[in-house]
Structures are given as C-alpha cells and as structure tokens.
mmCIF entry with sequence, helices, sheets and N, C-alpha, C, O atoms, coordinates in Angstrom:
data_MODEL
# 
_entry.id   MODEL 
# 
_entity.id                         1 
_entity.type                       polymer 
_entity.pdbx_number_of_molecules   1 
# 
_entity_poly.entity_id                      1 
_entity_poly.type                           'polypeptide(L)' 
_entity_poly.nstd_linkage                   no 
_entity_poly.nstd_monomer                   no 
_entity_poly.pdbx_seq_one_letter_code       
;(UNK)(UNK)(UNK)(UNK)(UNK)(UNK)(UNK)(UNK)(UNK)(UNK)(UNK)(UNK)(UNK)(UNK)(UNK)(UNK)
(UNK)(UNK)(UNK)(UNK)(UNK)(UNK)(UNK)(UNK)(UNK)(UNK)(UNK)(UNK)(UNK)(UNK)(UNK)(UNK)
(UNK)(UNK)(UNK)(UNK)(UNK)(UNK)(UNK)(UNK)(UNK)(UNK)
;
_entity_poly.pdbx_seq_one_letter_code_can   XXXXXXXXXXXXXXXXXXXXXXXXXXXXXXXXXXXXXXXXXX 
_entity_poly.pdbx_strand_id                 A 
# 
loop_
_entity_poly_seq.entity_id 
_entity_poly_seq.num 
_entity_poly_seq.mon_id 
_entity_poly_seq.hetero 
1 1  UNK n 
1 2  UNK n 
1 3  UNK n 
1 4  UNK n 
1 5  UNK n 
1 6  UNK n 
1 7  UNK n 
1 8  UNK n 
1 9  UNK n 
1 10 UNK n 
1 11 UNK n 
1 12 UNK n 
1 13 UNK n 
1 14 UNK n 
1 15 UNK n 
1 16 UNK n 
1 17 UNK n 
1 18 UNK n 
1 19 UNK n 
1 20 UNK n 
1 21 UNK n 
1 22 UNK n 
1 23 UNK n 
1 24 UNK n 
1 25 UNK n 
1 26 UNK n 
1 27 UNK n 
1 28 UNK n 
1 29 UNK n 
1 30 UNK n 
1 31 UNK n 
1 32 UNK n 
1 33 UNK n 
1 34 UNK n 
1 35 UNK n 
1 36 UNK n 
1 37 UNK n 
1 38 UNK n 
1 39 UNK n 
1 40 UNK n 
1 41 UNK n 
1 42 UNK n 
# 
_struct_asym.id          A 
_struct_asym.entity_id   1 
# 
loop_
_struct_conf.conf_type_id 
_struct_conf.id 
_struct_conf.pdbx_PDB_helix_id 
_struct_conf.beg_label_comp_id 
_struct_conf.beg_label_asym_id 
_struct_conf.beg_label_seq_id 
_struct_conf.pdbx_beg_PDB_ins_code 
_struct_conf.end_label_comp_id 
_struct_conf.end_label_asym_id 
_struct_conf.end_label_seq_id 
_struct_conf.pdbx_end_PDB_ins_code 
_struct_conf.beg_auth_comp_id 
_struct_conf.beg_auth_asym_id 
_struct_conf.beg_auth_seq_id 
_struct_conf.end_auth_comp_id 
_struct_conf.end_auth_asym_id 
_struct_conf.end_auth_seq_id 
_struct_conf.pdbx_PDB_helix_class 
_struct_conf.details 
_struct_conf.pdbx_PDB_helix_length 
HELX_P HELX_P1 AA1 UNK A 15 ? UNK A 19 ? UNK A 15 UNK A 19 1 ? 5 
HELX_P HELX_P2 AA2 UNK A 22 ? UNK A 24 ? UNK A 22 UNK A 24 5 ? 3 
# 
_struct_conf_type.id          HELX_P 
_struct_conf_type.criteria    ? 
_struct_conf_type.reference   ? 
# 
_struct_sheet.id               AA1 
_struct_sheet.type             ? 
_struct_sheet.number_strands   2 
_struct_sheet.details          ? 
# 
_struct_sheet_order.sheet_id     AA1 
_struct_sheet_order.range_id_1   1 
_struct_sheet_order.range_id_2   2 
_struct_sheet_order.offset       ? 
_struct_sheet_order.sense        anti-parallel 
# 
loop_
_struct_sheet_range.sheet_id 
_struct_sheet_range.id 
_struct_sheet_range.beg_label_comp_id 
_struct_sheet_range.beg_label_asym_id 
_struct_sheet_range.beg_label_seq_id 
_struct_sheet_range.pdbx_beg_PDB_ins_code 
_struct_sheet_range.end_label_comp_id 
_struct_sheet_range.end_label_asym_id 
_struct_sheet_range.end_label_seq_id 
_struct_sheet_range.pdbx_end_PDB_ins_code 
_struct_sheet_range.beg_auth_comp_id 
_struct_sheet_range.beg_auth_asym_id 
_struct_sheet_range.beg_auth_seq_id 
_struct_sheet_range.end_auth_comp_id 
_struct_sheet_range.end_auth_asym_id 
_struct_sheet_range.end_auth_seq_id 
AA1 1 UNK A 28 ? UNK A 29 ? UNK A 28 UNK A 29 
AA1 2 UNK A 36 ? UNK A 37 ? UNK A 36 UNK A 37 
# 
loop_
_atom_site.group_PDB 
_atom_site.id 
_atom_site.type_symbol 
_atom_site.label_atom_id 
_atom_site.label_alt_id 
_atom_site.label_comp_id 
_atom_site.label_asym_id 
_atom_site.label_entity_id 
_atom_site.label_seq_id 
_atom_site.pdbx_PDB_ins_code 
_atom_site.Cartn_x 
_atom_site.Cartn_y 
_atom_site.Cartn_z 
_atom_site.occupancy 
_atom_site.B_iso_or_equiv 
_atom_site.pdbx_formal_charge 
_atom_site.auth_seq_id 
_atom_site.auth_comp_id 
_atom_site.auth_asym_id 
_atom_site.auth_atom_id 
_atom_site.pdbx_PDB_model_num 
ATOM 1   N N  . UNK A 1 1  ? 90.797  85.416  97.365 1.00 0.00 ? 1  UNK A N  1 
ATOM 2   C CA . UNK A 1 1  ? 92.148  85.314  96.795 1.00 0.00 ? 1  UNK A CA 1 
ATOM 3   C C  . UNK A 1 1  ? 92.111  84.499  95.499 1.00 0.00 ? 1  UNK A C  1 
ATOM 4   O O  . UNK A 1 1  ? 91.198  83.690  95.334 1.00 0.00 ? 1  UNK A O  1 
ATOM 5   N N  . UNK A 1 2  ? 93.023  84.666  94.610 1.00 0.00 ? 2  UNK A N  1 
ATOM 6   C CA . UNK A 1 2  ? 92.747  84.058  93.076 1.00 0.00 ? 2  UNK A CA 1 
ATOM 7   C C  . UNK A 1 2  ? 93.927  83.843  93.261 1.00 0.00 ? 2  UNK A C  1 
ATOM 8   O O  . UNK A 1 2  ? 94.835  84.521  93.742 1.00 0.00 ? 2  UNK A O  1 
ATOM 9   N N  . UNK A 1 3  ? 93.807  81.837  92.429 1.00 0.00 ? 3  UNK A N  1 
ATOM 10  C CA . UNK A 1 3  ? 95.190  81.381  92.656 1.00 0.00 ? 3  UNK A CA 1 
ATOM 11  C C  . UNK A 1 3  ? 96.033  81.808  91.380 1.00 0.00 ? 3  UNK A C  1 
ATOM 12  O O  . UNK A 1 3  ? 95.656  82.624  90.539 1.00 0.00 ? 3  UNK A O  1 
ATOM 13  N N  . UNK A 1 4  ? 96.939  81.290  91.380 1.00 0.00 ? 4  UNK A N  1 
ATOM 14  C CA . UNK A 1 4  ? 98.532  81.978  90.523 1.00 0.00 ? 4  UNK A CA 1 
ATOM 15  C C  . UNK A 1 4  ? 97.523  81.779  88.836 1.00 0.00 ? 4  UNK A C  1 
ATOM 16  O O  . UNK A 1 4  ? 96.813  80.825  88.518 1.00 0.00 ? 4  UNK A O  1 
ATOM 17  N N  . UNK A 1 5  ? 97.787  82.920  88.117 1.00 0.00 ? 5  UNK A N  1 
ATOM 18  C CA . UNK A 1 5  ? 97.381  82.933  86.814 1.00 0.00 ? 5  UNK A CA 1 
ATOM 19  C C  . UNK A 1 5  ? 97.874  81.299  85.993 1.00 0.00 ? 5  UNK A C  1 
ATOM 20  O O  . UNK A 1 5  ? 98.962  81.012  86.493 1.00 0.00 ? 5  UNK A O  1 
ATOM 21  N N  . UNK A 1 6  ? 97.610  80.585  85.326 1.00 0.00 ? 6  UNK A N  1 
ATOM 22  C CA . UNK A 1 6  ? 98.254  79.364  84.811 1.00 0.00 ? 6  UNK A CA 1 
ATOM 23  C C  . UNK A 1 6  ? 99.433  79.932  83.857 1.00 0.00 ? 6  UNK A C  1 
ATOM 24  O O  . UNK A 1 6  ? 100.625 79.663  84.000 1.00 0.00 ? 6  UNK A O  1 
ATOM 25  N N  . UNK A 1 7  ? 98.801  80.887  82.718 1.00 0.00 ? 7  UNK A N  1 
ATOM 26  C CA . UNK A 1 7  ? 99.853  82.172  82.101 1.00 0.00 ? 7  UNK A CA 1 
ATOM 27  C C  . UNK A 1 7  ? 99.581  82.760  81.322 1.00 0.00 ? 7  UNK A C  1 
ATOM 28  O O  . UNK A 1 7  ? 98.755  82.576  80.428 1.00 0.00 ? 7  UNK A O  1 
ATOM 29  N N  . UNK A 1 8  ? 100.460 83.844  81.606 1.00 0.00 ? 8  UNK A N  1 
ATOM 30  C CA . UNK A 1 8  ? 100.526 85.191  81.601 1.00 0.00 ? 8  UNK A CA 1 
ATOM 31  C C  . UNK A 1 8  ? 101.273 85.727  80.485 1.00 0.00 ? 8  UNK A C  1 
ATOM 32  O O  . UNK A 1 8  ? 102.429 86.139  80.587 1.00 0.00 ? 8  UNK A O  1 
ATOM 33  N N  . UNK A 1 9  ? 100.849 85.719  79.816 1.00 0.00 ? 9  UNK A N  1 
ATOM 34  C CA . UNK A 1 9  ? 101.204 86.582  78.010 1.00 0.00 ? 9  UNK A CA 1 
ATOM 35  C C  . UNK A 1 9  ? 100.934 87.929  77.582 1.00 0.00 ? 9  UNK A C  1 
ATOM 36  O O  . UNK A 1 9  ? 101.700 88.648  76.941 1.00 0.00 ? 9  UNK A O  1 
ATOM 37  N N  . UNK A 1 10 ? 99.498  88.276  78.091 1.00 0.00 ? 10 UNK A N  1 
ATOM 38  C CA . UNK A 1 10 ? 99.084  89.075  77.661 1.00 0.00 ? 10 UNK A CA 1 
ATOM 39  C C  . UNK A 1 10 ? 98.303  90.070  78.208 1.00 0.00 ? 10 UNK A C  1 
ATOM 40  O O  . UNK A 1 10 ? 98.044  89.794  79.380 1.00 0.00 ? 10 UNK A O  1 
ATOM 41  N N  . UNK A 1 11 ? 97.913  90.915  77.914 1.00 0.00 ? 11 UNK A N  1 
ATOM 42  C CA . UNK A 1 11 ? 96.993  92.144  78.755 1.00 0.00 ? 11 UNK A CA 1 
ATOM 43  C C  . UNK A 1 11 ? 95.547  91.497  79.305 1.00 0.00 ? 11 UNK A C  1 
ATOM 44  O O  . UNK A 1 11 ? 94.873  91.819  80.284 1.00 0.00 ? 11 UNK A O  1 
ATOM 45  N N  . UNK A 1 12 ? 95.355  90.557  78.386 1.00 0.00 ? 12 UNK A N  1 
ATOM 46  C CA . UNK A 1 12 ? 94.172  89.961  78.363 1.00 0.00 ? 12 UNK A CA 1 
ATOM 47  C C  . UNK A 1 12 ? 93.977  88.931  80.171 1.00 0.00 ? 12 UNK A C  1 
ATOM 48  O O  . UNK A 1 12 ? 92.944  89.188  80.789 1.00 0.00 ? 12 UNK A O  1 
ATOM 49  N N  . UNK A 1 13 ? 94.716  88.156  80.657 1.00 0.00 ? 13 UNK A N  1 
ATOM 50  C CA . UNK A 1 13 ? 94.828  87.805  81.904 1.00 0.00 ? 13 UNK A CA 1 
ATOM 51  C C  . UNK A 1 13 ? 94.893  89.179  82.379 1.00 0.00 ? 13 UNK A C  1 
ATOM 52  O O  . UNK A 1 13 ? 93.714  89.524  82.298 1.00 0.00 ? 13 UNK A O  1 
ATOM 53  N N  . UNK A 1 14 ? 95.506  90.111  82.797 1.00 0.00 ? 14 UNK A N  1 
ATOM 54  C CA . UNK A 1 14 ? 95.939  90.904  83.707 1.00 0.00 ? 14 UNK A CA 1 
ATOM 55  C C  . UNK A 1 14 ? 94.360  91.585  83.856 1.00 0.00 ? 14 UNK A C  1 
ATOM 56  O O  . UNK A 1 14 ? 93.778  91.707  84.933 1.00 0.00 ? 14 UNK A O  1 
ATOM 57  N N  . UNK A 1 15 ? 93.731  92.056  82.327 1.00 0.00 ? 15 UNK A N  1 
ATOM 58  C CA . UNK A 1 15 ? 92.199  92.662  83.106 1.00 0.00 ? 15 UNK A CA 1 
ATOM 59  C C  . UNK A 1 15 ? 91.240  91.582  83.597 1.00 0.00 ? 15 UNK A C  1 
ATOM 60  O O  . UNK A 1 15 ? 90.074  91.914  83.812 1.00 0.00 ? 15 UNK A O  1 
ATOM 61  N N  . UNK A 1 16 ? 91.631  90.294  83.799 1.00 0.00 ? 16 UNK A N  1 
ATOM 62  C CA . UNK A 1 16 ? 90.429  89.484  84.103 1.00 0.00 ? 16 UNK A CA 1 
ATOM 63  C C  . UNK A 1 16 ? 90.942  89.681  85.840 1.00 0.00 ? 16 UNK A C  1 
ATOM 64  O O  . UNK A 1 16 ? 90.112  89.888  86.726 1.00 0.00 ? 16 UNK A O  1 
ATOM 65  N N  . UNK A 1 17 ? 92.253  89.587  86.071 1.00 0.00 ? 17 UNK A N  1 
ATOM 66  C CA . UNK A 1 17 ? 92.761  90.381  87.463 1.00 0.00 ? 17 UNK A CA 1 
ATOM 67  C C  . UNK A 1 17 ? 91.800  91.505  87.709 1.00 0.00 ? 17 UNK A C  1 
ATOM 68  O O  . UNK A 1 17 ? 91.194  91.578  88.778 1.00 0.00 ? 17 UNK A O  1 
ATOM 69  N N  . UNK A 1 18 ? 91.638  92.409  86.718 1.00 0.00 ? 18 UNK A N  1 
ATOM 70  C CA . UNK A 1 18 ? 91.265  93.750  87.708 1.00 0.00 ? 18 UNK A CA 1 
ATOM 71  C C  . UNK A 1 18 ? 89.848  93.775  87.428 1.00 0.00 ? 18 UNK A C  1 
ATOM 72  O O  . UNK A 1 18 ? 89.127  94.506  88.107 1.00 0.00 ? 18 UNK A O  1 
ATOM 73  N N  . UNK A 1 19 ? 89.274  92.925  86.331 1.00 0.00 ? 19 UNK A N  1 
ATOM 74  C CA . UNK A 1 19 ? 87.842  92.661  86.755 1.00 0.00 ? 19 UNK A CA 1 
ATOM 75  C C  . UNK A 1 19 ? 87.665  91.716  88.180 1.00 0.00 ? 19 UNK A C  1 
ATOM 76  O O  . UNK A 1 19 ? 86.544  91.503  88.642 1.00 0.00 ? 19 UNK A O  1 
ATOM 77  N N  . UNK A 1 20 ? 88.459  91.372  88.586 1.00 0.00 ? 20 UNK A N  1 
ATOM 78  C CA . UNK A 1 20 ? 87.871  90.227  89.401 1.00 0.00 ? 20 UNK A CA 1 
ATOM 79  C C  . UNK A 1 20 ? 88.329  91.677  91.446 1.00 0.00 ? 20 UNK A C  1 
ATOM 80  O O  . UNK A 1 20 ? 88.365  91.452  92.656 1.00 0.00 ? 20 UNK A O  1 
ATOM 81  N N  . UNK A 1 21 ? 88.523  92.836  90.620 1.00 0.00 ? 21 UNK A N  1 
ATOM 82  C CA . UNK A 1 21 ? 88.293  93.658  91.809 1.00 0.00 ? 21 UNK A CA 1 
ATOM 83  C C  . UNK A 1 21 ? 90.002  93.173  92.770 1.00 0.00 ? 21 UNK A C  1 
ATOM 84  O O  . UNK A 1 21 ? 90.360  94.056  93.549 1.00 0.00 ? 21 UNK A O  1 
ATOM 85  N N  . UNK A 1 22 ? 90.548  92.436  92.735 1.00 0.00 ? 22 UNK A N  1 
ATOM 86  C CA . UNK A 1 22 ? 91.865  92.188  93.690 1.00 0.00 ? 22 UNK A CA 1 
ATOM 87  C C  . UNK A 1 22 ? 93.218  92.713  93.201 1.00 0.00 ? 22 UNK A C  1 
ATOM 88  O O  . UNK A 1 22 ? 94.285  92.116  93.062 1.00 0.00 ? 22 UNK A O  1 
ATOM 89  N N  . UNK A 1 23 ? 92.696  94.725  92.852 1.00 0.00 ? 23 UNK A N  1 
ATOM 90  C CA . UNK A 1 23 ? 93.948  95.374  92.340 1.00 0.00 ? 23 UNK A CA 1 
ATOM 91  C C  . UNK A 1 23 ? 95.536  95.178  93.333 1.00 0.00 ? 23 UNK A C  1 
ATOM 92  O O  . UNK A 1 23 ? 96.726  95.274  93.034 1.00 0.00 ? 23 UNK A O  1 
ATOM 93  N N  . UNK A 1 24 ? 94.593  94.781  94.944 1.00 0.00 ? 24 UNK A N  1 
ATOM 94  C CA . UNK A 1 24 ? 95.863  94.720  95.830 1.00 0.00 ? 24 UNK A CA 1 
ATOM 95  C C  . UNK A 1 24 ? 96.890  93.578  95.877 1.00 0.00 ? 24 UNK A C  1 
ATOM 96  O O  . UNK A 1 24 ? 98.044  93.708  96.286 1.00 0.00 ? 24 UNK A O  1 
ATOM 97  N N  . UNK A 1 25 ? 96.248  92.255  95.336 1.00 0.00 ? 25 UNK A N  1 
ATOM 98  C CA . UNK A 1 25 ? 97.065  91.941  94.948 1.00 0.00 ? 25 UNK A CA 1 
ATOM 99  C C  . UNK A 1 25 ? 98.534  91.794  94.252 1.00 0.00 ? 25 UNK A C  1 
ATOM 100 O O  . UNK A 1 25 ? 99.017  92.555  93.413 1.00 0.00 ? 25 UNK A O  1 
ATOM 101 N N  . UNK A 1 26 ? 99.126  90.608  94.820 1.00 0.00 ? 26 UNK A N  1 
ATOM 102 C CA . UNK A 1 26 ? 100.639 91.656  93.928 1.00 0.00 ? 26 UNK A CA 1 
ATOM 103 C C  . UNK A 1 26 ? 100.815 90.813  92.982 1.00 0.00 ? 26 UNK A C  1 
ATOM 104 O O  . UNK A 1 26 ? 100.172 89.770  93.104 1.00 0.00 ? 26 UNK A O  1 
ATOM 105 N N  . UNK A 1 27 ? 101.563 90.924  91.948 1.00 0.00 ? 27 UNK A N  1 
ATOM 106 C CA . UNK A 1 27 ? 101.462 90.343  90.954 1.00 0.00 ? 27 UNK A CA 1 
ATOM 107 C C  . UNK A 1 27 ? 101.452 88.856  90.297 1.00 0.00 ? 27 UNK A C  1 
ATOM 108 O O  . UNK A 1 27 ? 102.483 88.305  90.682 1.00 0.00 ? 27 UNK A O  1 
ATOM 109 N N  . UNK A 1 28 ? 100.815 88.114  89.587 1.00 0.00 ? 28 UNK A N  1 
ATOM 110 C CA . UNK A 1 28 ? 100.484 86.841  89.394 1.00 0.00 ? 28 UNK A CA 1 
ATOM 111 C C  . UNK A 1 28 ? 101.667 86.401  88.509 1.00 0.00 ? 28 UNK A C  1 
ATOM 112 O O  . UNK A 1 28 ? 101.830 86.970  87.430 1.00 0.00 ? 28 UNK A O  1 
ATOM 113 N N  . UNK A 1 29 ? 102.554 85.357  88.930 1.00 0.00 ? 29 UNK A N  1 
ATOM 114 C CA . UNK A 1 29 ? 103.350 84.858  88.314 1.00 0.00 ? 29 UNK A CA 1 
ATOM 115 C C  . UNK A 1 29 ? 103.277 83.353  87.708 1.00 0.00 ? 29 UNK A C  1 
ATOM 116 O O  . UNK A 1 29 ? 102.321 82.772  88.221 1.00 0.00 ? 29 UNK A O  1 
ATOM 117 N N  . UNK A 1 30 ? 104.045 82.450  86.691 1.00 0.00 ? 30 UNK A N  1 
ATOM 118 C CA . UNK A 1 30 ? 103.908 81.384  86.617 1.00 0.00 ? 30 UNK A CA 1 
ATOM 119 C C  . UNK A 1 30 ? 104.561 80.510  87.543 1.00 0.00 ? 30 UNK A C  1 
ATOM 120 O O  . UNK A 1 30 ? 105.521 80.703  88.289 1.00 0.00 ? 30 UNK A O  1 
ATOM 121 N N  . UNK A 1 31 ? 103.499 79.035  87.243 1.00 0.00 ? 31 UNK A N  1 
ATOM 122 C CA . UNK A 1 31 ? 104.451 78.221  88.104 1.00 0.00 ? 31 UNK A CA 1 
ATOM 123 C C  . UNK A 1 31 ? 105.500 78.531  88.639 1.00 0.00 ? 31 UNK A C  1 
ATOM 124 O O  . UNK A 1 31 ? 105.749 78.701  89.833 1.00 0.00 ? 31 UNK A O  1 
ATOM 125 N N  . UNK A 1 32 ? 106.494 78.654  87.257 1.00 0.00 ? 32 UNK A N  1 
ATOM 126 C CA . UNK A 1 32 ? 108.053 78.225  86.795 1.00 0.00 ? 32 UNK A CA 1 
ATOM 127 C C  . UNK A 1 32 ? 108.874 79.494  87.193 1.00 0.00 ? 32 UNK A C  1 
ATOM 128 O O  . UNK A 1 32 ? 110.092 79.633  87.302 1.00 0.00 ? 32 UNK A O  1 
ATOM 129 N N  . UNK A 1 33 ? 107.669 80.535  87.408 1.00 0.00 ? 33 UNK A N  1 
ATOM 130 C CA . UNK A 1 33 ? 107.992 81.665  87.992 1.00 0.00 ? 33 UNK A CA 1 
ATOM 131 C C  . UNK A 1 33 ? 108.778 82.818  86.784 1.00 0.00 ? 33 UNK A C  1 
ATOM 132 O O  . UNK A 1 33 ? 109.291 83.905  87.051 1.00 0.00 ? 33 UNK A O  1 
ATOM 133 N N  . UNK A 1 34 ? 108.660 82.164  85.449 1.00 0.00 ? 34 UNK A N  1 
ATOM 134 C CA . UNK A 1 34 ? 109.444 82.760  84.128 1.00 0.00 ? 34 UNK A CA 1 
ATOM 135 C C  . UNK A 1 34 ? 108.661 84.257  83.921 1.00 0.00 ? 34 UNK A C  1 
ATOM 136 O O  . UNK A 1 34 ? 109.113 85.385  84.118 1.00 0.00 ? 34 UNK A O  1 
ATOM 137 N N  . UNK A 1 35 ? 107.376 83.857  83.469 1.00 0.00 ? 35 UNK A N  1 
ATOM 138 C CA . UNK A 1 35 ? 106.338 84.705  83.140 1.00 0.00 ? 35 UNK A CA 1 
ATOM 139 C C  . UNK A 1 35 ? 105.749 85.245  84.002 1.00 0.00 ? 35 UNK A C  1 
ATOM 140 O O  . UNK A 1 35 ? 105.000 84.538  84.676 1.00 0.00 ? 35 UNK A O  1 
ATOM 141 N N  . UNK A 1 36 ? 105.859 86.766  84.334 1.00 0.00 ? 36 UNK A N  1 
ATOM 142 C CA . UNK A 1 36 ? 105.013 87.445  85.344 1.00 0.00 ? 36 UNK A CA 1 
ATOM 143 C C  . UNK A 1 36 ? 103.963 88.381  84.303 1.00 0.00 ? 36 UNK A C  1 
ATOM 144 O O  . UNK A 1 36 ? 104.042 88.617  83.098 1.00 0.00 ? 36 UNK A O  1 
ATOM 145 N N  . UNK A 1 37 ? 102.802 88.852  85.507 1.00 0.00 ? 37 UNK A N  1 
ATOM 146 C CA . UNK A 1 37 ? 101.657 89.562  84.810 1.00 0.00 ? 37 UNK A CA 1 
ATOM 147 C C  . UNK A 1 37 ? 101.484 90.609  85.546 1.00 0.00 ? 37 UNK A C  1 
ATOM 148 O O  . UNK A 1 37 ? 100.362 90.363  85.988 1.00 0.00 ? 37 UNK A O  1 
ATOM 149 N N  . UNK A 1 38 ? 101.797 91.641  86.016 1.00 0.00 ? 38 UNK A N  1 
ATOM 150 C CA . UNK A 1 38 ? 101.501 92.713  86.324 1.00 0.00 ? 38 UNK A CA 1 
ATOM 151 C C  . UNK A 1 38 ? 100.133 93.268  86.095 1.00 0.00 ? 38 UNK A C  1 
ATOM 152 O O  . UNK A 1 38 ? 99.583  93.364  84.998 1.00 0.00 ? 38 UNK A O  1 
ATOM 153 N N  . UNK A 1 39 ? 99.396  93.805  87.850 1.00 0.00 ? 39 UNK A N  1 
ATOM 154 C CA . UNK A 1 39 ? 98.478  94.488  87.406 1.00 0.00 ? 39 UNK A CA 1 
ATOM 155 C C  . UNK A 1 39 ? 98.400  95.877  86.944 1.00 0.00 ? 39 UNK A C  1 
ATOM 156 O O  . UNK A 1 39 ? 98.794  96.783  87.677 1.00 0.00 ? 39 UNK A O  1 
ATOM 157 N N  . UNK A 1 40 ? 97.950  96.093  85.853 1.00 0.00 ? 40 UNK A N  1 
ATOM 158 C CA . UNK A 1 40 ? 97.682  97.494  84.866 1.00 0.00 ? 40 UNK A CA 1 
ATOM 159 C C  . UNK A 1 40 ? 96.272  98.041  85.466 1.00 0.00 ? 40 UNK A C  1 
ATOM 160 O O  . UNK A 1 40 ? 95.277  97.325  85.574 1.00 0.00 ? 40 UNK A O  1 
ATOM 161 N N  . UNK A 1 41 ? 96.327  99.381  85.832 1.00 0.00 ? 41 UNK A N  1 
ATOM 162 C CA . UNK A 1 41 ? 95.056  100.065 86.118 1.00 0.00 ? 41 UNK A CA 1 
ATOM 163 C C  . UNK A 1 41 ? 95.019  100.791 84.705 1.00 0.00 ? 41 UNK A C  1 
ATOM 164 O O  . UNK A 1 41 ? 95.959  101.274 84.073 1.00 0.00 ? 41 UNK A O  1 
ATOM 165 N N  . UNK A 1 42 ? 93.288  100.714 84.300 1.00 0.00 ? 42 UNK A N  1 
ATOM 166 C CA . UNK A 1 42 ? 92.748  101.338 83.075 1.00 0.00 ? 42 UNK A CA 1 
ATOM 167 C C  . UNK A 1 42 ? 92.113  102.278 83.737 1.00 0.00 ? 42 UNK A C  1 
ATOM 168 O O  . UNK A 1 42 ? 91.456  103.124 83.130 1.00 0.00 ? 42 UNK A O  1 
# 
C-alpha cells in the first residue's frame, strides 16, 4: 500500500502511481483533501 501522495499537481505523481503497479488503488488525495490525483491508465 503507498501512503497518501504529499501532492498532486500533475500527471507526473499519478504515473509514479501506476509505475508502482497499485492501479487498484483508489485515488490519492491531499492531506487537506483539496488536491486529488487520479489514476490515468497509458
């Protein structure tokens, strides 16, 4: 399990998500819960 992204701006977090293989995961949000990151399949 990979803990909560710190944040989430850009495409760039979201493929280190789907390199890290845990597409089932659901999506990584901030702390503050403002900024979410959706995983994108390439």
């Amino acid at each position: 399990m990979i803990s909560v992204l710190p944040k989430c701006k850009g495409i760039q977090d979201v493929i280190k998500v789907h390199e890290a293989k845990d597409l089932a995961t659901p999506p990584s949000c901030d702390v503050q819960g403002l900024e979410c990151c959706h995983i994108v399949y390439y």
